[in-house]
py3Dmol code that shows the C-alpha trace and the ligand (Angstrom):
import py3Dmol

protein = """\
ATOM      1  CA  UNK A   1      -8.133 -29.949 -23.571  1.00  0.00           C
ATOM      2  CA  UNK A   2      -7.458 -29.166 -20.176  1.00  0.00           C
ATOM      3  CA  UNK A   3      -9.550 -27.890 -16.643  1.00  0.00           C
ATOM      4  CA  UNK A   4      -7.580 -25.357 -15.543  1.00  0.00           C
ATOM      5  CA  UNK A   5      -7.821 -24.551 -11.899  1.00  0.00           C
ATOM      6  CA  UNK A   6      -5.692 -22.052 -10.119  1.00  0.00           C
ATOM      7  CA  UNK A   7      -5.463 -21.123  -6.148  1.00  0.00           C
ATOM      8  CA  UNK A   8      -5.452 -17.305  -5.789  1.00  0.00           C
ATOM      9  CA  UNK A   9      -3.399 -16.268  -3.420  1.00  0.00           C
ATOM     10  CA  UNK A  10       0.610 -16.086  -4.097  1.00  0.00           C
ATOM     11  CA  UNK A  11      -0.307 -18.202  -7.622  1.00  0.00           C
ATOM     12  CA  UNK A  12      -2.444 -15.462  -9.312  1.00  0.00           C
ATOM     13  CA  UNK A  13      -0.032 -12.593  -8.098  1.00  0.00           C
ATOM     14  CA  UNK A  14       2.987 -13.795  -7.385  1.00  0.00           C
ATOM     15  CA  UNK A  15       5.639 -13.653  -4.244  1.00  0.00           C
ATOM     16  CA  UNK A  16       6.720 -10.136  -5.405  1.00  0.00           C
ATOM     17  CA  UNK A  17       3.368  -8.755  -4.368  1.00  0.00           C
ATOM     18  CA  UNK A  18       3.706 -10.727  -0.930  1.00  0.00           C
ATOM     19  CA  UNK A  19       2.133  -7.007   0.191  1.00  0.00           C
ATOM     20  CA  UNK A  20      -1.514  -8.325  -0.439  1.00  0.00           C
ATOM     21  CA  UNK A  21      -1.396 -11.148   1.423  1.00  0.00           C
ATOM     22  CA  UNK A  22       0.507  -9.137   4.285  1.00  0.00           C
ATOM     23  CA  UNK A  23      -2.527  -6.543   4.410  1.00  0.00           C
ATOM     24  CA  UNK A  24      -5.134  -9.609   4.638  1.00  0.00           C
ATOM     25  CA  UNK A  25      -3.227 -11.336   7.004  1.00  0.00           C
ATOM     26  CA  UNK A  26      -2.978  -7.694   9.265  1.00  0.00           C
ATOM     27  CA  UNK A  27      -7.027  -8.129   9.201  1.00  0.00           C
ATOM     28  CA  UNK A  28      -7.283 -11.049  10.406  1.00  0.00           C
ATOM     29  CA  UNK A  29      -5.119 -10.590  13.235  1.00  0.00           C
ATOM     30  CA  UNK A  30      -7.105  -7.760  14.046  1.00  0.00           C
ATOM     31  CA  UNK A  31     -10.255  -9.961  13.856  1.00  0.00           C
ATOM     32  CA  UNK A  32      -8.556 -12.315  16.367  1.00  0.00           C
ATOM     33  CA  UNK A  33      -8.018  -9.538  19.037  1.00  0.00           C
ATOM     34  CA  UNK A  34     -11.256  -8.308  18.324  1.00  0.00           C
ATOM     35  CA  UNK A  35     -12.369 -11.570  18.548  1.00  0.00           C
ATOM     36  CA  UNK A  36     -10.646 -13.285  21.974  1.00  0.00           C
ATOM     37  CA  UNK A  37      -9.513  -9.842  23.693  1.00  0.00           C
ATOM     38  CA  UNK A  38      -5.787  -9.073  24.556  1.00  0.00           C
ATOM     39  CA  UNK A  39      -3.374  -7.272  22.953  1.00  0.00           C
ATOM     40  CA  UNK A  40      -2.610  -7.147  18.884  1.00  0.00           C
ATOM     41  CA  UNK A  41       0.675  -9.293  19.565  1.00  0.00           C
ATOM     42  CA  UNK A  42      -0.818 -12.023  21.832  1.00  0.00           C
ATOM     43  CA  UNK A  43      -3.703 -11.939  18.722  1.00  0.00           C
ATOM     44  CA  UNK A  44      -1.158 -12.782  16.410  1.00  0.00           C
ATOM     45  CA  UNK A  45      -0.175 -15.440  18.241  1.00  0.00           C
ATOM     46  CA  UNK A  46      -3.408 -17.130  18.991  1.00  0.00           C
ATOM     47  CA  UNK A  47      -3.528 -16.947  14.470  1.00  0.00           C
ATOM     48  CA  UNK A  48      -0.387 -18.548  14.215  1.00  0.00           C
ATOM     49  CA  UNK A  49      -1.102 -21.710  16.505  1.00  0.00           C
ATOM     50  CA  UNK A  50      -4.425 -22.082  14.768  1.00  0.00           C
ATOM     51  CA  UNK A  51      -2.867 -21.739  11.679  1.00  0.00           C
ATOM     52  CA  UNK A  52      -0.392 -24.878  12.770  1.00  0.00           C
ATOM     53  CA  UNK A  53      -2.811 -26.543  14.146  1.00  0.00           C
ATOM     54  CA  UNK A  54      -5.915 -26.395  12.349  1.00  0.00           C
ATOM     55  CA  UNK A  55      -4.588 -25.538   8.917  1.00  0.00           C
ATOM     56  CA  UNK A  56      -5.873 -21.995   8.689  1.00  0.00           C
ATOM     57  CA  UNK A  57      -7.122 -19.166  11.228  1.00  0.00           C
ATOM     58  CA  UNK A  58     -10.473 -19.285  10.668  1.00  0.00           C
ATOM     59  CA  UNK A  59     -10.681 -23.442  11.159  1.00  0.00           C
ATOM     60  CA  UNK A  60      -9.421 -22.657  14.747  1.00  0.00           C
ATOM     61  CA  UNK A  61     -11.557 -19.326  15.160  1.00  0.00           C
ATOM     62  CA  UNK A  62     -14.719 -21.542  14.463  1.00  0.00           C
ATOM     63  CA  UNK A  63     -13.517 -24.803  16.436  1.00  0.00           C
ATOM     64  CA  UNK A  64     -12.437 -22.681  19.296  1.00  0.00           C
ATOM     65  CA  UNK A  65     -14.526 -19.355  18.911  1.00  0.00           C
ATOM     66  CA  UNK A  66     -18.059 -20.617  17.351  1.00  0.00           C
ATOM     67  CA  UNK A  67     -16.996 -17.438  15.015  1.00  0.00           C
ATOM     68  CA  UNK A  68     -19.384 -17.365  11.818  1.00  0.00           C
ATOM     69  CA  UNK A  69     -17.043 -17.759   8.383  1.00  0.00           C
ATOM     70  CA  UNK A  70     -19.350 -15.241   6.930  1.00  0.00           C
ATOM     71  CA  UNK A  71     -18.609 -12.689   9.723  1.00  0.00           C
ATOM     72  CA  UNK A  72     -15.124 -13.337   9.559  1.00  0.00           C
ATOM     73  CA  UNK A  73     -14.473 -12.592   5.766  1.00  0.00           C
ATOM     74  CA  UNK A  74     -17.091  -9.363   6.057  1.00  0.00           C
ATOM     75  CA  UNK A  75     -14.558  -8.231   8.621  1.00  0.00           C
ATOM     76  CA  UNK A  76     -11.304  -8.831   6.870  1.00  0.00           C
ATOM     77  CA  UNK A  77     -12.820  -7.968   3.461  1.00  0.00           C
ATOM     78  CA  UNK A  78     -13.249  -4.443   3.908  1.00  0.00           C
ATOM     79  CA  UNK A  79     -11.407  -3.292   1.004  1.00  0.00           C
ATOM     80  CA  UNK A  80     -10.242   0.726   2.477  1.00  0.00           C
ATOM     81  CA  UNK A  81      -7.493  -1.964   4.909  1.00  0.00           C
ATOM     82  CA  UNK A  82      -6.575  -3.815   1.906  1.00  0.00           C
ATOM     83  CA  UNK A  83      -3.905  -3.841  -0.668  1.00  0.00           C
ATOM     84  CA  UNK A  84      -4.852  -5.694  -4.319  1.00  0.00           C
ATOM     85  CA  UNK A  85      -2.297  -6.810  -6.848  1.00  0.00           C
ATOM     86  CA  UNK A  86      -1.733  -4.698  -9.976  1.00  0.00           C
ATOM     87  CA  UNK A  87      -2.855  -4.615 -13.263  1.00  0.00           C
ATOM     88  CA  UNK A  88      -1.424  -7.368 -14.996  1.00  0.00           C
ATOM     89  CA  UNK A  89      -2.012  -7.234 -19.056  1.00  0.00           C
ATOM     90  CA  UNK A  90       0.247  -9.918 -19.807  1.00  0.00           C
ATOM     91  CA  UNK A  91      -1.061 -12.572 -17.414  1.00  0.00           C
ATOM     92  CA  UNK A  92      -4.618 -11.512 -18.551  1.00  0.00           C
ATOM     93  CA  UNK A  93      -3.169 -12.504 -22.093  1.00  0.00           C
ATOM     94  CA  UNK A  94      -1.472 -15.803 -21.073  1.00  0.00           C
ATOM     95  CA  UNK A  95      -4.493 -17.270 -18.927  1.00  0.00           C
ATOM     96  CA  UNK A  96      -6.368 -16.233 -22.237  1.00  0.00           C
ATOM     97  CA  UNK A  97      -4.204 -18.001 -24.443  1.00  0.00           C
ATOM     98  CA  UNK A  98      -4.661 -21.725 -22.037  1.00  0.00           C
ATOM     99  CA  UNK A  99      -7.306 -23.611 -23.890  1.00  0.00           C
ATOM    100  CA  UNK A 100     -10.221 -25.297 -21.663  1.00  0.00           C
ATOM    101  CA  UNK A 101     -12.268 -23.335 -19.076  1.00  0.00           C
ATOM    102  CA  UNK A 102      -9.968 -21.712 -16.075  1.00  0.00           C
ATOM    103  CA  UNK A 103     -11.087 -21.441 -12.218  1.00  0.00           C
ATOM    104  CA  UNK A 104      -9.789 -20.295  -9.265  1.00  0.00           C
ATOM    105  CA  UNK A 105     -10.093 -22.777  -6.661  1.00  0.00           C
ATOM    106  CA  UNK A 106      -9.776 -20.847  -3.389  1.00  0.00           C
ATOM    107  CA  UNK A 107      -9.254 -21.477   0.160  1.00  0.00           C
ATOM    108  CA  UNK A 108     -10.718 -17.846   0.318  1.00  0.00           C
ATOM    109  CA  UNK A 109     -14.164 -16.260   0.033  1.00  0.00           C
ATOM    110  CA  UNK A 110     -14.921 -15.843  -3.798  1.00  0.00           C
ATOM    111  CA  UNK A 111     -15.275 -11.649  -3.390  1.00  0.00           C
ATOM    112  CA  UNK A 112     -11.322 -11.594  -2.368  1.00  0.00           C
ATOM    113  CA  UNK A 113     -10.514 -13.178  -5.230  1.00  0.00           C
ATOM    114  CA  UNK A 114     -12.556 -11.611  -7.523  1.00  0.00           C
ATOM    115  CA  UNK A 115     -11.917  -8.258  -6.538  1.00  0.00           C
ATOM    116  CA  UNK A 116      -8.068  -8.860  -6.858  1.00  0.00           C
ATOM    117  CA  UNK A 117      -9.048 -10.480 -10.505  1.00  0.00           C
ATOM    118  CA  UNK A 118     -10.675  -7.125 -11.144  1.00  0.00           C
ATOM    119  CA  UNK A 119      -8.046  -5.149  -9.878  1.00  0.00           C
ATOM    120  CA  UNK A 120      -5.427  -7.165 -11.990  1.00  0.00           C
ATOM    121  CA  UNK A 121      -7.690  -6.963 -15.458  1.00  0.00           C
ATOM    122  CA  UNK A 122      -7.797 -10.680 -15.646  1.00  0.00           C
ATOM    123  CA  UNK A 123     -11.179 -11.224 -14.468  1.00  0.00           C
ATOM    124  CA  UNK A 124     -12.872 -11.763 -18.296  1.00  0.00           C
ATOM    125  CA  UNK A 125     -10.010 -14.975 -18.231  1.00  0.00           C
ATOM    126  CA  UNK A 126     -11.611 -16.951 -15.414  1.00  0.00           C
ATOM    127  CA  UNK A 127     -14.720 -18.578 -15.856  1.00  0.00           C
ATOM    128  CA  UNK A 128     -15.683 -18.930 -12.431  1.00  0.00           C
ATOM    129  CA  UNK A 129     -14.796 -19.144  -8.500  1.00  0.00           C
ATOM    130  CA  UNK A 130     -14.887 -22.292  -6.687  1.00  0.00           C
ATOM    131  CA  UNK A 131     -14.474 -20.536  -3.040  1.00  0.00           C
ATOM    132  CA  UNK A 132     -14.197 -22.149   0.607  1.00  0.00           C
ATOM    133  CA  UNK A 133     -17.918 -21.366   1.439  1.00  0.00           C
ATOM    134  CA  UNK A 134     -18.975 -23.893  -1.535  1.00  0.00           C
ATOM    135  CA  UNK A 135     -16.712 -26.019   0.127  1.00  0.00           C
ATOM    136  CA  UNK A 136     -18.672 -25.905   3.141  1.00  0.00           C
ATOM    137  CA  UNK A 137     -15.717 -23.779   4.851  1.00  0.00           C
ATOM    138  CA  UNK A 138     -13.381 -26.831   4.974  1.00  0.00           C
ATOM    139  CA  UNK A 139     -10.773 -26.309   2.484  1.00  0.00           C
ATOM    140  CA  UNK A 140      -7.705 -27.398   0.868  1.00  0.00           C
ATOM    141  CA  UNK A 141      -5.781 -29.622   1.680  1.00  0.00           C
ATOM    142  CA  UNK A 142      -9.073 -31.498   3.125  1.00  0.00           C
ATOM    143  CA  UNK A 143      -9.727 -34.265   0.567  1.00  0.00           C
ATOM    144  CA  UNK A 144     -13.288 -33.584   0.824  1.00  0.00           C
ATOM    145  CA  UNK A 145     -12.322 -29.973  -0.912  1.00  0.00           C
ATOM    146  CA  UNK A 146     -10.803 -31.783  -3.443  1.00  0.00           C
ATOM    147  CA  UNK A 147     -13.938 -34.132  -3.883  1.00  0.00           C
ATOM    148  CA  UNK A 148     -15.723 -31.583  -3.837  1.00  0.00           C
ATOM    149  CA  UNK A 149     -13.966 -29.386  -6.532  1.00  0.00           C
ATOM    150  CA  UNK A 150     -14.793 -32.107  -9.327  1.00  0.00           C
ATOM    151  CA  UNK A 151     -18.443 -33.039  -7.980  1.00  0.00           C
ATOM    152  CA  UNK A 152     -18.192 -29.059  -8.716  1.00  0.00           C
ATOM    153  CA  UNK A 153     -16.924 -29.776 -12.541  1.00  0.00           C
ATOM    154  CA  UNK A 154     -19.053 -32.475 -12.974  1.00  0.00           C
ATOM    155  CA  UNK A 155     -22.078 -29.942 -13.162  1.00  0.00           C
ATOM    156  CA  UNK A 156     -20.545 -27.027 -13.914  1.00  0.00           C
ATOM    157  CA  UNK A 157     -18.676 -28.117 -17.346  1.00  0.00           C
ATOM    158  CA  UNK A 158     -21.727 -29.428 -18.900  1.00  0.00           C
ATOM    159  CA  UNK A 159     -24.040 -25.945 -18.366  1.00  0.00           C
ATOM    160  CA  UNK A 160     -20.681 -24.393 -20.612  1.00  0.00           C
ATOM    161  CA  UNK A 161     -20.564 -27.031 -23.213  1.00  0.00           C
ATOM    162  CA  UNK A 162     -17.736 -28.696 -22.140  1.00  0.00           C
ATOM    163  CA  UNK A 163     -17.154 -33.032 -20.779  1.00  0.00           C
ATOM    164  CA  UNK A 164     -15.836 -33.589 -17.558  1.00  0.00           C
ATOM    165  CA  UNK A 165     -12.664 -35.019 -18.180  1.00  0.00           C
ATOM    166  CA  UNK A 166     -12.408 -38.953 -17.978  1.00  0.00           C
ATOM    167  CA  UNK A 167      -8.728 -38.787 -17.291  1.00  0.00           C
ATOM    168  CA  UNK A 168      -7.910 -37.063 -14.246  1.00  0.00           C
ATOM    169  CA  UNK A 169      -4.754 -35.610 -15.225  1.00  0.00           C
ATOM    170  CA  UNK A 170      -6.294 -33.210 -17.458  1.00  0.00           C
ATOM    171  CA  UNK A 171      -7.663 -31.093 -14.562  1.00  0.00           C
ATOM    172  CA  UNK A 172      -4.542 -29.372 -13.808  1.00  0.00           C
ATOM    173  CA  UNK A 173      -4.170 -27.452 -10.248  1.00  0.00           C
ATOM    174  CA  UNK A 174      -1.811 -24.698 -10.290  1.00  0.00           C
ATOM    175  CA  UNK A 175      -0.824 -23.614  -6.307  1.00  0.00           C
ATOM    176  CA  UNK A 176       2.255 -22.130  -4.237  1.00  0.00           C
ATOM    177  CA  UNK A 177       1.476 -24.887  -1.549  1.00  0.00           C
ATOM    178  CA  UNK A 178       2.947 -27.951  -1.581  1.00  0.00           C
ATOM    179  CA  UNK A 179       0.667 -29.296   0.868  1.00  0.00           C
ATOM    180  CA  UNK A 180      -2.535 -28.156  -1.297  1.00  0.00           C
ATOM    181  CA  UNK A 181      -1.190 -29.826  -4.380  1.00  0.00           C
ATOM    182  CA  UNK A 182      -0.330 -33.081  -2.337  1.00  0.00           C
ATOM    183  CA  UNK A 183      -3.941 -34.384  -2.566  1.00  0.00           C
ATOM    184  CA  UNK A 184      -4.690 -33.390  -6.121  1.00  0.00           C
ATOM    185  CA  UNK A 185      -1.572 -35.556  -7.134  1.00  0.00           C
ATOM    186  CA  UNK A 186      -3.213 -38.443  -5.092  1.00  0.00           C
ATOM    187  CA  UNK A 187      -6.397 -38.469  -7.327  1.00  0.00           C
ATOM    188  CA  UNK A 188      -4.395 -38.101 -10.537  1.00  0.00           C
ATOM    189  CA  UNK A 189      -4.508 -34.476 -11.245  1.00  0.00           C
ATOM    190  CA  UNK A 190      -1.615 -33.087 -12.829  1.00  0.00           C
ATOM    191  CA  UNK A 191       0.126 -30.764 -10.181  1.00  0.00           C
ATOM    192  CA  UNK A 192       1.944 -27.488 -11.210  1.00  0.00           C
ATOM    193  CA  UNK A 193       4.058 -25.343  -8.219  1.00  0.00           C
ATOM    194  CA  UNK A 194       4.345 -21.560  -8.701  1.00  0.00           C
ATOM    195  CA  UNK A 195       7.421 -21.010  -6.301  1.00  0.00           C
ATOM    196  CA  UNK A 196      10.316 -19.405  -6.448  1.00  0.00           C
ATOM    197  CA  UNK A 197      11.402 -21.531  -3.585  1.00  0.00           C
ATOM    198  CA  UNK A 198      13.669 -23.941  -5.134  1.00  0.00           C
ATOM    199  CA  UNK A 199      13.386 -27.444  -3.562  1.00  0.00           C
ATOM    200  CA  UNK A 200      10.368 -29.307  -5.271  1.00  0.00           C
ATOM    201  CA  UNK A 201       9.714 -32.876  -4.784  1.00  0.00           C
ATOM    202  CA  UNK A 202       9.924 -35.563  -8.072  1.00  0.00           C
ATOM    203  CA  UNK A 203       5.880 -36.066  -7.932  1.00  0.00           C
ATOM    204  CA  UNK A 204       5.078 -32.472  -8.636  1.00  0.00           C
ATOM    205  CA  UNK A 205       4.432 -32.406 -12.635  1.00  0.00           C
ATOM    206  CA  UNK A 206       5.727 -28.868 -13.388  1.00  0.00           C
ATOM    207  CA  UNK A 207       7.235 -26.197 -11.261  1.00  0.00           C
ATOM    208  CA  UNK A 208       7.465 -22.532 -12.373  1.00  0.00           C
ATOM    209  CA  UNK A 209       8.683 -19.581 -10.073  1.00  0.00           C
ATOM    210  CA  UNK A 210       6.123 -17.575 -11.114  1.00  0.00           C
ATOM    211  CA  UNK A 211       2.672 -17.729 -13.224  1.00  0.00           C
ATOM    212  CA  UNK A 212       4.206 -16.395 -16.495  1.00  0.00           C
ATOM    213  CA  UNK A 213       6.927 -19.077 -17.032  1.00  0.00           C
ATOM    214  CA  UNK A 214       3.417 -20.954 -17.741  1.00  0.00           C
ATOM    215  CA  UNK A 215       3.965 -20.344 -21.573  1.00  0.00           C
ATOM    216  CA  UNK A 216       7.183 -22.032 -22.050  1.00  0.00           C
ATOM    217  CA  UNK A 217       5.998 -25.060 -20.751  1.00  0.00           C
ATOM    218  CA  UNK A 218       1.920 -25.762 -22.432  1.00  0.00           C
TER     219      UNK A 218
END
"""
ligand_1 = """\
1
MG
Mg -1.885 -19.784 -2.192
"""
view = py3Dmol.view(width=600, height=400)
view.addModel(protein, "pdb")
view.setStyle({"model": 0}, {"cartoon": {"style": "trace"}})
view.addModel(ligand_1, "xyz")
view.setStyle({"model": 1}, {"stick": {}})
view.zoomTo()
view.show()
């Protein structure tokens, strides 16, 4: 049996719906300007270098800002700016056919997720949301995330019946970002890519383009 853990964004909905991730990313610009003053362009500027240099917006906005995470996801959450992915019955019945409990594992606040889950009519598929606050809003590709994520398993598995795995390749992380699988490959997990993009490096265990091809290969 395997733990099935799955980023959300661009792995749940795929590149084709690049749209939801656009409208988020709109948001957060927005919450920059609002945020440090200036114009909407310099804004999206100032996201871009703290999303090179600290690994996402929101690291730089509170390194740089003292912005509160919670504040920052209330803002960009609001769901009349936002686009959600469609409903999606056959990925509802392929996460439902993967045996083992399923999780997203987000670098996201668990209500974006969930409402896209809800939105796609897979949400009765996932068992649960393992989101950047209960990561103490320092994500992936942070080891501790990763440390985290199966001190996470460890007591979450047992409270649904299931062992936590004593082989390390059975929790399986599924993710468009190379540099978020990186880590889990380092502590044994078995590493899956959901890219169309084509170059893929020999470590990486599986790569799909896209979430469905997931039944040809389990
Ligand atoms: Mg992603």
């Amino acid at each position: 049996m395997k733990i099935w853990l799955f980023d959300y964004d661009l792995t749940l909905y795929g590149e084709e719906e690049r749209c939801v991730i656009n409208s988020l990313d709109h948001r957060i610009s927005l919450f920059v300007q609002k945020t440090v003053g200036g114009d909407f362009e310099s804004a999206h500027k100032i996201r871009t270098d703290y999303l090179e240099q600290f690994g996402t917006t929101l690291a730089g906005l509170m390194a740089m800002n003292q912005v509160d995470p919670d504040e920052f996801f209330d803002f960009i959450h609001q769901p009349e700016f936002l686009i959600y992915p469609k409903k999606a019955p056959e990925k509802l019945k392929l996460l439902q056919s993967l045996e083992g409990p399923r999780f997203v594992f987000t670098n996201g606040r668990h209500d974006w997720s969930e409402a896209g889950m809800a939105h796609m009519g897979i949400d009765s598929a996932i068992d649960g949301v393992l989101d950047l606050k209960q990561l103490d809003w320092v994500g992936k590709p942070h080891d501790s995330a990763y440390e985290k994520a199966e001190g996470w398993l460890r007591q979450r598995l047992p409270q649904m019946g299931y062992a936590m795995p004593a082989d390390p390749r059975d929790i399986v992380l599924l993710e468009d970002s190379l540099r978020n699988l990186e880590p889990a490959h380092r502590r044994g997990w078995t590493t899956v890519l959901v890219s169309p993009k084509e170059d893929c490096p020999a470590w990486v265990d599986l790569h799909i383009p896209h979430l469905l091809e997931l039944t040809n290969l389990f």
